[in-house]
SEBATI-107354 format. One record per residue: residue number from 1; residue in three letters; z, x, y negated of N, C-alpha, C, O, CB in turn. Coordinates in pm, whole numbers. Glycine has a CB too. Example, Ala and Ser with C-alpha at 12.3 -4.5 7.8 and 13.67 -1.06 7.14 Angstrom:
<pts>
     i    aa       nz       nx       ny      caz      cax      cay       cz       cx       cy       oz       ox       oy      cbz      cbx      cby
     1   Ala      780     1319      569      780     1230      450      780     1320      330      846     1424      332      905     1131      447
     2   Ser      708     1285      225      714     1367      106      787     1290       -3      804     1341     -114      572     1408       60
</pts>
This chain:
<pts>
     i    aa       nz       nx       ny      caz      cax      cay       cz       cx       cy       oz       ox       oy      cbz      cbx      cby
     1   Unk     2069      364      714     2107      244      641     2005      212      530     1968       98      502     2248      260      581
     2   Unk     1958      344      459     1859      317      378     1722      243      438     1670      149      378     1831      442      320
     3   Unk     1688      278      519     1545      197      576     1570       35      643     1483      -49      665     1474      302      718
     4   Unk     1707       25      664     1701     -110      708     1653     -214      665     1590     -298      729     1786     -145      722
     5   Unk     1680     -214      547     1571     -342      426     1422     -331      524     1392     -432      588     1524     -254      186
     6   Unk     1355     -239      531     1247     -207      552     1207     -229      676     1089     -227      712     1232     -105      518
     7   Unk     1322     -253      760     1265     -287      872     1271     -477      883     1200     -539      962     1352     -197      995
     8   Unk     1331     -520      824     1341     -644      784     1232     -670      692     1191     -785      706     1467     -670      731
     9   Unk     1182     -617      620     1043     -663      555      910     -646      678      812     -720      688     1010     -550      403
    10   Unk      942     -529      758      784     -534      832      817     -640      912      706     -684      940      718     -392      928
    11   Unk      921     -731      985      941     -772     1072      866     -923      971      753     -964      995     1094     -740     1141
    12   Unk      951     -979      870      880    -1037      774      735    -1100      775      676    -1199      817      883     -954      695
    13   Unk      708     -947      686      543     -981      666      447     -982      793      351    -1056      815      475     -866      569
    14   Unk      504     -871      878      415     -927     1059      412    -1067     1057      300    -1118     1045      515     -887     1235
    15   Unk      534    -1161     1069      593    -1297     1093      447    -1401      972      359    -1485      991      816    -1296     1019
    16   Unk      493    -1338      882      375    -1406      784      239    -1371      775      162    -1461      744      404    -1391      656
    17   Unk      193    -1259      796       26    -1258      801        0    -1306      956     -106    -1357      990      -53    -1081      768
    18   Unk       80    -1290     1021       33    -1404     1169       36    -1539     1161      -41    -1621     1211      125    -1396     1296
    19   Unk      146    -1559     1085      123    -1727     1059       14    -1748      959      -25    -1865      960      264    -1809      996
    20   Unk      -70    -1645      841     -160    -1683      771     -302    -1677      867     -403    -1745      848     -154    -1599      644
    21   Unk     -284    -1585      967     -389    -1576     1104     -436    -1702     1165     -548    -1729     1207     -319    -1504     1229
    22   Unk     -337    -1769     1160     -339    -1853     1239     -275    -1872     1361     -296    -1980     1415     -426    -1860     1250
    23   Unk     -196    -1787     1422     -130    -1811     1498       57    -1902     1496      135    -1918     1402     -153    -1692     1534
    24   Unk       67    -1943     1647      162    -2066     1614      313    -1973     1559      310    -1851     1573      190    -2186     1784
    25   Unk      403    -2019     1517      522    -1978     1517      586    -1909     1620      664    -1819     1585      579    -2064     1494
    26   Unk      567    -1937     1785      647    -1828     1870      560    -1713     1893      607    -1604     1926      698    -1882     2014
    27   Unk      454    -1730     1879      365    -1583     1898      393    -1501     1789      438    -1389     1812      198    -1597     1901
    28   Unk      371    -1543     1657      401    -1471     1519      516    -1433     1575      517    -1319     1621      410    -1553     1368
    29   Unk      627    -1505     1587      773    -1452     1606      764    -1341     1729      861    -1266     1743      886    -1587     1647
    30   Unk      689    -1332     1789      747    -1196     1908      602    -1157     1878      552    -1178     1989      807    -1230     2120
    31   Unk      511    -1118     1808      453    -1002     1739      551     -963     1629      578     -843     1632      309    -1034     1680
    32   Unk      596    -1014     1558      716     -940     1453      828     -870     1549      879     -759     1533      807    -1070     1342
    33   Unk      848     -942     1628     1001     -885     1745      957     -754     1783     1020     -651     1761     1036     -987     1922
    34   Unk      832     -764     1848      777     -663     1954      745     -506     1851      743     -384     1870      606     -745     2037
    35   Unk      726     -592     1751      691     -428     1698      790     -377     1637      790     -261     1597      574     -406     1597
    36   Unk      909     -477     1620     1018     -396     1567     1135     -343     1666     1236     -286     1626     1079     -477     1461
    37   Unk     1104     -373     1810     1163     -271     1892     1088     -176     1952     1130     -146     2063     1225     -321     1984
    38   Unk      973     -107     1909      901      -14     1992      973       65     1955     1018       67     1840      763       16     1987
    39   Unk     1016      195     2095     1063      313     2057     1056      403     1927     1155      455     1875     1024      370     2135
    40   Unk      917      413     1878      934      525     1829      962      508     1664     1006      599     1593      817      605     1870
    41   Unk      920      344     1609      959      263     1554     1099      259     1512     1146      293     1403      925      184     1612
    42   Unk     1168      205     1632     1352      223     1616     1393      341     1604     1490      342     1528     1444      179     1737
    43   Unk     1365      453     1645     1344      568     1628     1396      639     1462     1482      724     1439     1200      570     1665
    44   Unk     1305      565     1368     1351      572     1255     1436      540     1171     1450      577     1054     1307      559     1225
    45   Unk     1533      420     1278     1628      393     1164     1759      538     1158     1864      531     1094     1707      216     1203
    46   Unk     1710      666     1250     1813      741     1213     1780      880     1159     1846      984     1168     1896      747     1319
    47   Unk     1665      858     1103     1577      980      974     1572      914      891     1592      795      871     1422     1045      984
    48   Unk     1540     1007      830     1497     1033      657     1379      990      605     1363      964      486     1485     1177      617
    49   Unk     1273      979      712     1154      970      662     1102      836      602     1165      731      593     1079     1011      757
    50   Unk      981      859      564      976      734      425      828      640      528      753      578      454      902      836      184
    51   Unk      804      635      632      693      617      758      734      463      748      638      386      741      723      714      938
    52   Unk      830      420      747      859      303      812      859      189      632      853       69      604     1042      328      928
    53   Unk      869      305      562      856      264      426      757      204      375      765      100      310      866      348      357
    54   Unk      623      284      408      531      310      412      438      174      493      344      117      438      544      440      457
    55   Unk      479      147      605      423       79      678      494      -70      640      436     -168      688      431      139      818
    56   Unk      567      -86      590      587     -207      518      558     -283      399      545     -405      392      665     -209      512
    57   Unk      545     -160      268      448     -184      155      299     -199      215      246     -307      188      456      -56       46
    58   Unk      224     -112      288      127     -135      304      121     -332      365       58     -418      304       85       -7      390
    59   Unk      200     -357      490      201     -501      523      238     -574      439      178     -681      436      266     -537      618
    60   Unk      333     -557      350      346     -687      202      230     -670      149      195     -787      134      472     -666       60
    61   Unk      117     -584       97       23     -567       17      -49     -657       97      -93     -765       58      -25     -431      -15
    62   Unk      -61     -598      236     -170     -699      287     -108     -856      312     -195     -932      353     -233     -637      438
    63   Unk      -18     -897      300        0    -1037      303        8    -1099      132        7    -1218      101      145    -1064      396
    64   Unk       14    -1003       56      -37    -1079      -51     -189    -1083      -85     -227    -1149     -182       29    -1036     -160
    65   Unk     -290    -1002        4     -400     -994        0     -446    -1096       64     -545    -1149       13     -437     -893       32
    66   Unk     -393    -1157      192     -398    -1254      230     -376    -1421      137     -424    -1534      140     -323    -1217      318
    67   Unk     -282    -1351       67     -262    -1507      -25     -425    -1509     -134     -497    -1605     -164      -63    -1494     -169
    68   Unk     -435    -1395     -162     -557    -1373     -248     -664    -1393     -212     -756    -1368     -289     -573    -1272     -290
    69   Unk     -688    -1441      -90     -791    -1462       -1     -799    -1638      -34     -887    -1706      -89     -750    -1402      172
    70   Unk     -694    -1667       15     -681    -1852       -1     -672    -1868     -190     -753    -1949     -234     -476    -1935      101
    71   Unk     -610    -1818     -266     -613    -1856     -363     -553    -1723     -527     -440    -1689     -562     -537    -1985     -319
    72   Unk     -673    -1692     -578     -682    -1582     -647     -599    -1634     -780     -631    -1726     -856     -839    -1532     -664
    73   Unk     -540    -1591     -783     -440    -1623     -910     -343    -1574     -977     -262    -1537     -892     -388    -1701     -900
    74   Unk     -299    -1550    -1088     -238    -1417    -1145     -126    -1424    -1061     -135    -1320     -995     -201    -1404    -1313
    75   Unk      -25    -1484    -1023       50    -1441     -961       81    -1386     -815      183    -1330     -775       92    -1500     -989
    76   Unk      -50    -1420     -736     -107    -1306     -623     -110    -1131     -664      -58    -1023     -635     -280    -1351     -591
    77   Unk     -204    -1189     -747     -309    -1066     -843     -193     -924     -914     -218     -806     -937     -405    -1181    -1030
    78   Unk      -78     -996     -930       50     -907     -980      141     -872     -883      203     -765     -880      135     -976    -1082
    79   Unk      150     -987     -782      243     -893     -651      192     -795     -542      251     -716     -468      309     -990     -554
    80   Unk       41     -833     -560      -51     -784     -492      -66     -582     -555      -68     -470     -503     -193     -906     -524
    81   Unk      -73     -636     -675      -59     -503     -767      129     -447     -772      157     -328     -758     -125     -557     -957
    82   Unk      170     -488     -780      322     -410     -735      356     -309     -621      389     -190     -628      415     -512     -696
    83   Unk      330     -420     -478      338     -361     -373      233     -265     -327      257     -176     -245      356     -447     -297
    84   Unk      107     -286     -389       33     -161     -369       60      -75     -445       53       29     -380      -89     -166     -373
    85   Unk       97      -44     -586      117       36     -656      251      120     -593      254      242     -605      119      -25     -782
    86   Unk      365       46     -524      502      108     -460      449      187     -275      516      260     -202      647      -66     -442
    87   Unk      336      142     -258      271      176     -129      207      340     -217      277      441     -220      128       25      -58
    88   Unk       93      333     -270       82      448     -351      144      559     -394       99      674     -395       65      422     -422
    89   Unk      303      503     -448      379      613     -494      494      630     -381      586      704     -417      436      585     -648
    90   Unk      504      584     -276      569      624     -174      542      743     -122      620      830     -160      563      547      -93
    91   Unk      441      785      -33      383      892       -1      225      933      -14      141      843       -4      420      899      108
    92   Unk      197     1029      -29       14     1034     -100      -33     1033       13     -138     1096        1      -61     1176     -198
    93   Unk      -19      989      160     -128      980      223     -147      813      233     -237      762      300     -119     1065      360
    94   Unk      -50      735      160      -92      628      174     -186      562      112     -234      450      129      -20      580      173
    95   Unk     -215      691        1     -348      668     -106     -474      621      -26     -565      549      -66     -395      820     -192
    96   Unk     -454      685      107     -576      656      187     -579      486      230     -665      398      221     -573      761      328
    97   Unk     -461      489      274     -433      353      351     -470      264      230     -534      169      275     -263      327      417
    98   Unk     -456      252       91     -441      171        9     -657      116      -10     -718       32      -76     -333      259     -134
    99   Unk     -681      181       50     -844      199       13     -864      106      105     -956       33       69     -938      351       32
   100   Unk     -812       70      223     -816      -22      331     -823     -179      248     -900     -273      269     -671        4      437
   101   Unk     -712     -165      148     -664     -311      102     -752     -343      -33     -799     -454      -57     -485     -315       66
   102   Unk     -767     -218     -122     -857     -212     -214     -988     -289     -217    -1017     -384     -290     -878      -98     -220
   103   Unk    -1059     -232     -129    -1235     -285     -112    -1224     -454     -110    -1297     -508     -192    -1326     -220       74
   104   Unk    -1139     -544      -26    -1110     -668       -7    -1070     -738     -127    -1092     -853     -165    -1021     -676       84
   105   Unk    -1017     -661     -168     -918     -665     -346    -1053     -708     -416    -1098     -821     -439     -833     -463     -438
   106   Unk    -1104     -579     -443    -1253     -565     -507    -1346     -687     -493    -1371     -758     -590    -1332     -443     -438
   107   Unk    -1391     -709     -385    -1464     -827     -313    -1366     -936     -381    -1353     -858     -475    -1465     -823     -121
   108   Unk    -1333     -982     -397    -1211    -1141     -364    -1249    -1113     -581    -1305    -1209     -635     -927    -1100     -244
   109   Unk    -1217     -999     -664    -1221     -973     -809    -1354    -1045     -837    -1375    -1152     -895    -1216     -808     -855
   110   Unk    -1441     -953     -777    -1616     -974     -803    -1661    -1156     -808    -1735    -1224     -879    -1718     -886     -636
   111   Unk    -1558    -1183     -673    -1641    -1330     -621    -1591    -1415     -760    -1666    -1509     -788    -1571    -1420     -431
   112   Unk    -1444    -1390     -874    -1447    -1449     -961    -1576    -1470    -1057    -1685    -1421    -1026    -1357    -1407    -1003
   113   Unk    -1560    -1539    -1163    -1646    -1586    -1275    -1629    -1448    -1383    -1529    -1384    -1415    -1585    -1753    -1344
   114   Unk    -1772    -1436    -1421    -1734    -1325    -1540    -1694    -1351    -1632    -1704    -1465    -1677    -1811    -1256    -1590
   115   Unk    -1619    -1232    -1710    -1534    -1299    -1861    -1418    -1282    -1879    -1369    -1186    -1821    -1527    -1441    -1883
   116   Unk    -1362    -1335    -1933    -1260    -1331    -1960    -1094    -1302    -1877     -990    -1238    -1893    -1285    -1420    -2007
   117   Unk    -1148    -1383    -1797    -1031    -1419    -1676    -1100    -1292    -1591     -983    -1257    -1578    -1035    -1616    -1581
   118   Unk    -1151    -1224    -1546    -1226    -1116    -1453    -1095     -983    -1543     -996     -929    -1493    -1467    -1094    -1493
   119   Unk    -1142     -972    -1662    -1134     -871    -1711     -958     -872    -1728     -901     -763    -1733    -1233     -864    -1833
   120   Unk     -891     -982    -1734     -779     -974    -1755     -706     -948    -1634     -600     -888    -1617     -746    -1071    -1818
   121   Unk     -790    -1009    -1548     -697     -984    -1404     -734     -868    -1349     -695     -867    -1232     -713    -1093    -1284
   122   Unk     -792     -768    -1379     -846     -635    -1336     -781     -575    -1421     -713     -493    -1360     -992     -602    -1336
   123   Unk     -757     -566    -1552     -645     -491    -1624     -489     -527    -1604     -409     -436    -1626     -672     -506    -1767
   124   Unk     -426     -687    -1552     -342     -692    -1507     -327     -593    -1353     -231     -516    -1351     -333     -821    -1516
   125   Unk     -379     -596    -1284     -388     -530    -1167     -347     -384    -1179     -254     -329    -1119     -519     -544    -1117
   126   Unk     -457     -313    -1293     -425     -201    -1303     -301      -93    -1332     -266       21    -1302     -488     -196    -1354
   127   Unk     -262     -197    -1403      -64     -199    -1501       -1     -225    -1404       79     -136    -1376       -2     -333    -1638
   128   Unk       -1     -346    -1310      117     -343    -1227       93     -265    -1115      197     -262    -1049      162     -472    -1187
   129   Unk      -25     -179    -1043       -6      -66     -974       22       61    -1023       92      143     -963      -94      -54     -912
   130   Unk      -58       88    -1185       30      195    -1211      139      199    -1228      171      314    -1199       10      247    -1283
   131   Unk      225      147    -1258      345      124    -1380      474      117    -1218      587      163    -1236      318      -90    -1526
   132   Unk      446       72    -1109      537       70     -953      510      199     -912      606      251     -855      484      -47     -818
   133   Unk      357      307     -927      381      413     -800      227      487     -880      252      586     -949      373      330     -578
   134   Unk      130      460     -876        7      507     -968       60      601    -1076       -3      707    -1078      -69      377    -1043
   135   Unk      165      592    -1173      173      680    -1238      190      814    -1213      151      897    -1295      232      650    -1290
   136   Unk      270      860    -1058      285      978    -1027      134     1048    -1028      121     1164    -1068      362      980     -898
   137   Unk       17      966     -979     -107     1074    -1003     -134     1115    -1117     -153     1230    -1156     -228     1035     -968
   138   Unk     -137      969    -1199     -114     1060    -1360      -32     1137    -1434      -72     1200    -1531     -113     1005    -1444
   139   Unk       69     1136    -1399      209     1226    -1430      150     1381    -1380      165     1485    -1443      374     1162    -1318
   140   Unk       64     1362    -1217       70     1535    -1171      -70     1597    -1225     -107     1714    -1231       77     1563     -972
   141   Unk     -129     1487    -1259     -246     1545    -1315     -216     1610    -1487     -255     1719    -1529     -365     1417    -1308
   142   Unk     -149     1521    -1551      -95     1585    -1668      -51     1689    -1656      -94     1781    -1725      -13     1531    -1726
   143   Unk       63     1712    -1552      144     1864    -1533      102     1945    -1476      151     2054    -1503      253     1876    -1478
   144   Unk      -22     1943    -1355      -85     2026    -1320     -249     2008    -1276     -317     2060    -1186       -6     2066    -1239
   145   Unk     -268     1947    -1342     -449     1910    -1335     -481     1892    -1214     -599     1903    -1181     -561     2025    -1385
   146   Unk     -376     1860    -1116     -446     1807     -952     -363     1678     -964     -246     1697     -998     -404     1921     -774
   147   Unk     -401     1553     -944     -357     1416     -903     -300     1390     -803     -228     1292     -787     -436     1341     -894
   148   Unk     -340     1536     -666     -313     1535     -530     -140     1642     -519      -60     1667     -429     -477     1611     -442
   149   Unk     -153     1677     -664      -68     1785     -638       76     1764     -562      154     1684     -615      -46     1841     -766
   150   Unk      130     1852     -404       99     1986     -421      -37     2014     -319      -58     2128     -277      237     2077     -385
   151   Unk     -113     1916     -288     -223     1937     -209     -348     2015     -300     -371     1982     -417     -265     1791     -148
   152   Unk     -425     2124     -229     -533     2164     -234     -624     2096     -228     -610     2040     -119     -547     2231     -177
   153   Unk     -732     2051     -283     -846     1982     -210     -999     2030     -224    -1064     2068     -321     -843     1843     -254
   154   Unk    -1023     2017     -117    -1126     2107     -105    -1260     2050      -85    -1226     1935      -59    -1098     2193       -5
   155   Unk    -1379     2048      -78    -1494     2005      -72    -1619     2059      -43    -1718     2042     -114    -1502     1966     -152
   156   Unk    -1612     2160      115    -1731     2257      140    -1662     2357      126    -1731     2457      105    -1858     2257       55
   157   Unk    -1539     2378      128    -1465     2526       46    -1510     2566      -48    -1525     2687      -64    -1459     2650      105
   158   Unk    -1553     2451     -161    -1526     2444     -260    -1433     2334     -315    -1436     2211     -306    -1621     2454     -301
   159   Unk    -1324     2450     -395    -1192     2377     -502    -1227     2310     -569    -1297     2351     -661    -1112     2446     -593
   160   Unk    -1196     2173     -558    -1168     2060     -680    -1080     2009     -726    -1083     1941     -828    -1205     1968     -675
   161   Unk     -935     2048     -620     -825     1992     -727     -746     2179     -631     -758     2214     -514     -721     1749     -695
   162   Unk     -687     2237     -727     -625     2355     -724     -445     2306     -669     -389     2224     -742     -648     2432     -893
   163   Unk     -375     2354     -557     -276     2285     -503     -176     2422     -495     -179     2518     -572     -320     2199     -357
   164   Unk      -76     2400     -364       -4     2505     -284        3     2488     -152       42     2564      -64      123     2522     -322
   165   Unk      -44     2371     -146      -53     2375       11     -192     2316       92     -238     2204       66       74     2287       65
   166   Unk     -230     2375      156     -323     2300      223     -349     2192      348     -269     2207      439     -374     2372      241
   167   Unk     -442     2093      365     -457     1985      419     -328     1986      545     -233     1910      559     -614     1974      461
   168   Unk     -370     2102      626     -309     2088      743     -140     2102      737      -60     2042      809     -374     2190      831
   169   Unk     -106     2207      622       51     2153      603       85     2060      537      201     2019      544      131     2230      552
   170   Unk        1     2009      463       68     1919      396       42     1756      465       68     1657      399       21     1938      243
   171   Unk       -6     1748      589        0     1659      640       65     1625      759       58     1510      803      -84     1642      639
</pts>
């Protein structure tokens, strides 16, 4: 019951970044249908797991990335920063996925004018992703000097962030 919202948002934002694609209304509509009856998909509405969670913040992020594409403006720039920041603090491997939406983010920031308006909407950005899900890295880095924590991370087998578990269990 808890994930149902969630399956109603991916069905959603599929529905809307296809119609920002360009495609007509019945195609958008059975790409949203189609992916919300794949087995393994439906599958989840009777676990626990936070996957389907996951895959829906990431698609709101990207359909407000999409709005940020047509028109950059603080109120993109803040929902855009919400839902990535709640994609972030959902589960830490979505830290990866978020790097997907980031770089485009980045690009679309840059192409603004320097000054004033640059700097505000890059510090707005930053507040409304930490302040939804970003803070947990800073929270674990305060309490235990890894950001990744409880992950190990390693680099050549050499330690850079000190954990309890390593890559392969903890993924």
């Amino acid at each position: 019951l808890g994930q149902a919202p969630f399956f109603v948002l991916v069905f959603l934002s599929i529905y809307n970044i296809s119609r920002k694609l360009g495609a007509s209304k019945q195609f958008s509509f059975w790409a949203a249908a189609l992916t919300t009856v794949t087995p393994n998909y439906f599958k989840h509405l009777s676990i626990a797991y936070v996957d389907v969670m996951v895959a829906a913040w990431f698609l709101i992020a990207l359909n407000f990335l999409l709005n940020l594409s047509e028109r950059f403006d603080i109120k993109n720039v803040v929902l855009f920063g919400l839902s990535l920041g709640i994609l972030i603090g959902t589960k830490t491997i979505a830290l990866t996925y978020s790097f997907i939406l980031i770089i485009p983010f980045l690009y679309f920031l840059f192409k603004q004018k320097p000054g004033w308006p640059f700097i505000y909407l890059s510090v707005l950005f930053f507040i409304c992703a930490t302040s939804t899900g970003g803070f947990s890295y800073i929270r674990n880095f305060i309490q235990t000097g890894n950001p990744l924590y409880p992950l190990i991370l390693k680099i050549s087998d050499k330690v850079i962030f000190n954990g309890v578990m390593g890559k392969a269990n903890f993924t």
